[in-house]
N, C-alpha and C positions, 0 to 999 in steps of 0.2 A: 282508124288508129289515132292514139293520142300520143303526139310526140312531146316529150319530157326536156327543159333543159336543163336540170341539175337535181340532184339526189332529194329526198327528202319525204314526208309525209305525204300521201294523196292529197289530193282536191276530197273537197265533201262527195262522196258518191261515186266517188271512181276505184273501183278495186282493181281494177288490172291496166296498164298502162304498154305500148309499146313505142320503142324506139329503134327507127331503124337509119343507121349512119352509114349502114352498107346495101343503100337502096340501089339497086341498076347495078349490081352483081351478079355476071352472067354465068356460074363456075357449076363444073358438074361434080363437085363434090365438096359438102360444106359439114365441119364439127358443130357437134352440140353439147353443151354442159347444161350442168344443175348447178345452183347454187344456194345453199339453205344455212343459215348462222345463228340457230335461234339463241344460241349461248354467249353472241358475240365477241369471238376468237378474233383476236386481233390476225393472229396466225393466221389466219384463213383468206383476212381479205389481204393478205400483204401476198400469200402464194399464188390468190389467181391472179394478180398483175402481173407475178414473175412467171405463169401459164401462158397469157393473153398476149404478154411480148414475145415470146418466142415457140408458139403454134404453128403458124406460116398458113394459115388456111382461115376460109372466113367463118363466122361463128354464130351461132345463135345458142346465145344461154340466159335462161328463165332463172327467176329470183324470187321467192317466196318469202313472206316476213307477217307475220299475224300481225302486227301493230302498223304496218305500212312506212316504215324508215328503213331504208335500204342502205347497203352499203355499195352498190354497183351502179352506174351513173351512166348515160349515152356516151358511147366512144370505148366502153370496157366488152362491149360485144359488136358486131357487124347488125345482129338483128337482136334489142335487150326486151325481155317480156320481163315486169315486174307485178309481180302480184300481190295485192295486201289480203290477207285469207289464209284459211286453214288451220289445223289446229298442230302441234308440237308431236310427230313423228317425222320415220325416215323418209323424206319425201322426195327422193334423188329419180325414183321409176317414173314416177307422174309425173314429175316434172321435165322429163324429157319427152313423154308422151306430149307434153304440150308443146312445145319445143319442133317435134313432127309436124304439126298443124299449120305450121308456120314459115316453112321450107318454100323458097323460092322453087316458081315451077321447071327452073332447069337442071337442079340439083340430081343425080341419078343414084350417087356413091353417098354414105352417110357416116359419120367417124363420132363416136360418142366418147367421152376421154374426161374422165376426173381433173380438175380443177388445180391438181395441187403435182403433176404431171409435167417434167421438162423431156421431148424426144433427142435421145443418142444422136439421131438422124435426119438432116436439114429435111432429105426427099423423100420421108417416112411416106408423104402422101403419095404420089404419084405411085411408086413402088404400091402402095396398098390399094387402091384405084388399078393398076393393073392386075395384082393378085382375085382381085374381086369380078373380071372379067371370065374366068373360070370356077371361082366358089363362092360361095352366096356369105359366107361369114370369115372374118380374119379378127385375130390377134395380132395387135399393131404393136408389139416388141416380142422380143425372142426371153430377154431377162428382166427384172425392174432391179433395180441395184434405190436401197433406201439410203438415204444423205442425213449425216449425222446431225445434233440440232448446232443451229446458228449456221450450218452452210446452204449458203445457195447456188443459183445457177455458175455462177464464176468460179464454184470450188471443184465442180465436173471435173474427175481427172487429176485433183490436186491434192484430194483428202479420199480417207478410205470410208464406205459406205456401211454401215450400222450392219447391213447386211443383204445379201442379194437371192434371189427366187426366181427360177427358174417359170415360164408361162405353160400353161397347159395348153393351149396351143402349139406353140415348138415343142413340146414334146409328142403331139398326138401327130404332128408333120414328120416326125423320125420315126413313125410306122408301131408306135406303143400300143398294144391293142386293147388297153384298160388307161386311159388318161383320166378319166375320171377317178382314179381309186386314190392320184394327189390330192382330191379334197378336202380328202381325210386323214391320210396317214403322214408321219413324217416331219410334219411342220412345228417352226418354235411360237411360242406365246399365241397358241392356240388358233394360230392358221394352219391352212392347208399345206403340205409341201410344195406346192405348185400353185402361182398365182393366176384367177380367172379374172383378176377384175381388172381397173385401171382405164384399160383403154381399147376398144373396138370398133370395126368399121362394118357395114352390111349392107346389102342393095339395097336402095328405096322401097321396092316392091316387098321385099320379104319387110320390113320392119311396118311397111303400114299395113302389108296382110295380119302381123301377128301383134303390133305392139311392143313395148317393151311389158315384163312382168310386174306390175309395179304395186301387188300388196305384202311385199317385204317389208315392214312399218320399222322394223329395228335393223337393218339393215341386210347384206347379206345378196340382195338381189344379183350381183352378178354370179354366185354361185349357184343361183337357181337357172338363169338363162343356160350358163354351160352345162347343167347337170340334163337342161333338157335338149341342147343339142348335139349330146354325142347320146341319145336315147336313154340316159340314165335315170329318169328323174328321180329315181329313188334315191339315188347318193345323196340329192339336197331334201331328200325328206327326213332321211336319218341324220342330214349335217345339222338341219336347222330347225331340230325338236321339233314337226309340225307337227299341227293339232288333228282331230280326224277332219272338222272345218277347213285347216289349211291345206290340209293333202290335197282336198276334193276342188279348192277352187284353184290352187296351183295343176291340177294334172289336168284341168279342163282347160290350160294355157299351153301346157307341155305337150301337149300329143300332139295339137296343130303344127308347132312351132318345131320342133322334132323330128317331122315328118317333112318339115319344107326346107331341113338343112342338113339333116339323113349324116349326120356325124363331118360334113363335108367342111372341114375349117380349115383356112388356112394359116399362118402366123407370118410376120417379116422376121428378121434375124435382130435386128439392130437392137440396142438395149432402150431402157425407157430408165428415167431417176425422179424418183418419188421424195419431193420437198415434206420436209420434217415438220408436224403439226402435233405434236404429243408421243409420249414414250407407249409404243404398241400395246402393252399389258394392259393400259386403261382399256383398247377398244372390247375386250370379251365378248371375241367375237363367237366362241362356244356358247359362255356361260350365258349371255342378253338372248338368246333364244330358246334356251331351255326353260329360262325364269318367266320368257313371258307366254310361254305357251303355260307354266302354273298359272297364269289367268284365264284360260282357256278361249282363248283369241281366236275369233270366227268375223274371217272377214269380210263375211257374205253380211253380217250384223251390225259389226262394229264400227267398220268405217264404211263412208260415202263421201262422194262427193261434192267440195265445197260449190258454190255456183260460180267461182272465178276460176276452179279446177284442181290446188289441192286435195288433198284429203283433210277431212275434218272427223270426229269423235261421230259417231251415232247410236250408241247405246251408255248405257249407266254405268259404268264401270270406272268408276274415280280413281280405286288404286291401280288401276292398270295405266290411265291417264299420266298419273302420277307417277310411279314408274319409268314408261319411255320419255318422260319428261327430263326427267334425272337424270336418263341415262347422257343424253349430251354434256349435261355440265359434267359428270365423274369422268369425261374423256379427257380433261387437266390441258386441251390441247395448246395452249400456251404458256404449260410446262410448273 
């Protein structure tokens, strides 16, 4: 390992770097994030400080940057992987796949949680570490309530929330025998009625048996995890325009993973607050996968992997390059 002391460009020859500040951490349950800013949202790196402070669990989260200038530095995670590599897609699945590899050998419980994420609930963990003793996957909030722009953690409770969503987890735990059908119907600015993403936790065992899913290149990836563990995979095949390529290399993901969690989810109650990084309408989260499946996106083709472990481009296809390239900057996330 190569321990870092302060942010900035590689050494000649080093593309991946770690640092770990939380060495001789004996915990049986440790979060992990992604962190990817190829557009350099000031927003971004300001909400995973206000993440990082107030998580209560230790961390390892991986940092990708094609040019190798990072904006995450030793002491912004417990264990930081930074990597210089890869090419400009959504690179959130791989890079917690990497993030796996790297788990201390006592860790059992595993909590995966967006960046931009403050918990309702000091004891979210414990509570979800013992939910986890009986089902193999949990929804680690009951609601997310989204925070208007310009509020942060301190305004919890004191301003009213842009707007709130109910988790498809709590509601597949109140006995719904179609949870997945929130994916699709009901939602404003082109979300689901019911949020899958945010925040999750899963035994060790089941996540390094199956991975996370991680050739969602435009995003979207926790809509495919949920649609394949309450057995549905089809909802995120119709949610997220796949190609016949992507059907076939997502259902060769899903039926493993499907089958080791057999709809078995659980959820906590407490709420979650989603800090504000751009007015929702930019993310298009419809339209960005209908447009790129008109390029006909096969990801057995197109992408591979980098040798430091993003994904990087591997076929010809420029305007598609160009494309998910765009798509981060039209996300306006610093308004």
């Amino acid at each position: 390992m190569h321990a870092v002391a302060s942010p900035g460009p590689p050494e000649p020859g080093v593309k991946r770097r770690e640092d770990r500040t939380g060495r001789g951490i004996d915990a049986g349950m440790w979060a992990l994030t992604s962190y990817y800013n190829p557009a350099g949202y000031r927003r971004r790196r300001e909400n995973y400080r206000h993440f990082r402070r107030r998580l209560g669990l230790p961390l390892v989260a991986v940092e990708a940057e094609r040019d190798g200038v990072f904006d995450l530095a030793p002491g912004d995670a417990d264990i930081l992987v930074r990597i210089a590599g890869g090419d400009v897609m959504w690179q959130k699945e791989r890079l917690l796949d990497i993030a796996l590899d790297v788990l201390p050998p006592a860790c059992r419980a595993i909590a995966w949680v967006d960046c931009d994420v403050i918990f309702g609930d000091e004891d979210w963990a414990p509570k979800a570490a013992a939910l986890l003793e009986d089902r193999p996957l949990v929804q680690l909030y009951g609601a997310v309530h989204y925070l208007p722009p310009g509020a942060g953690p301190e305004d919890i409770g004191r301003v009213a929330p842009e707007l709130s969503r109910l988790s498809i987890g709590h509601v597949a735990a109140t006995g719904h025998d179609d949870p997945c059908a929130g994916l699709d119907s009901g939602g404003v600015r082109g979300m689901g009625a019911l949020a899958s993403g945010f925040a999750w936790a899963a035994r060790r065992e089941l996540l390094e048996a199956h991975r996370f899913y991680d050739a969602c290149i435009i995003g979207a990836g926790d809509t495919a995890m949920v649609a394949a563990a309450f057995a549905s995979p089809e909802r995120a095949v119709s949610r997220l325009s796949m190609t016949k390529a992507q059907t076939e290399h997502y259902l060769a993901w899903a039926g493993g993973f499907g089958r080791a969690v057999a709809g078995d989810v659980g959820a906590l109650d407490s709420p979650i607050h989603h800090l504000w990084h751009g007015d929702l309408v930019y993310r298009r989260r419809r339209v960005r996968n209908e447009e790129l499946a008109g390029f006909g996106f096969d990801p057995f083709r197109d992408i591979a992997a980098d040798p430091c472990g993003p994904w990087r481009w591997a076929s010809d296809k420029p305007a598609m390059h160009r494309y998910v390239a765009s798509y981060f900057a039209s996300r306006r996330e610093d308004g």
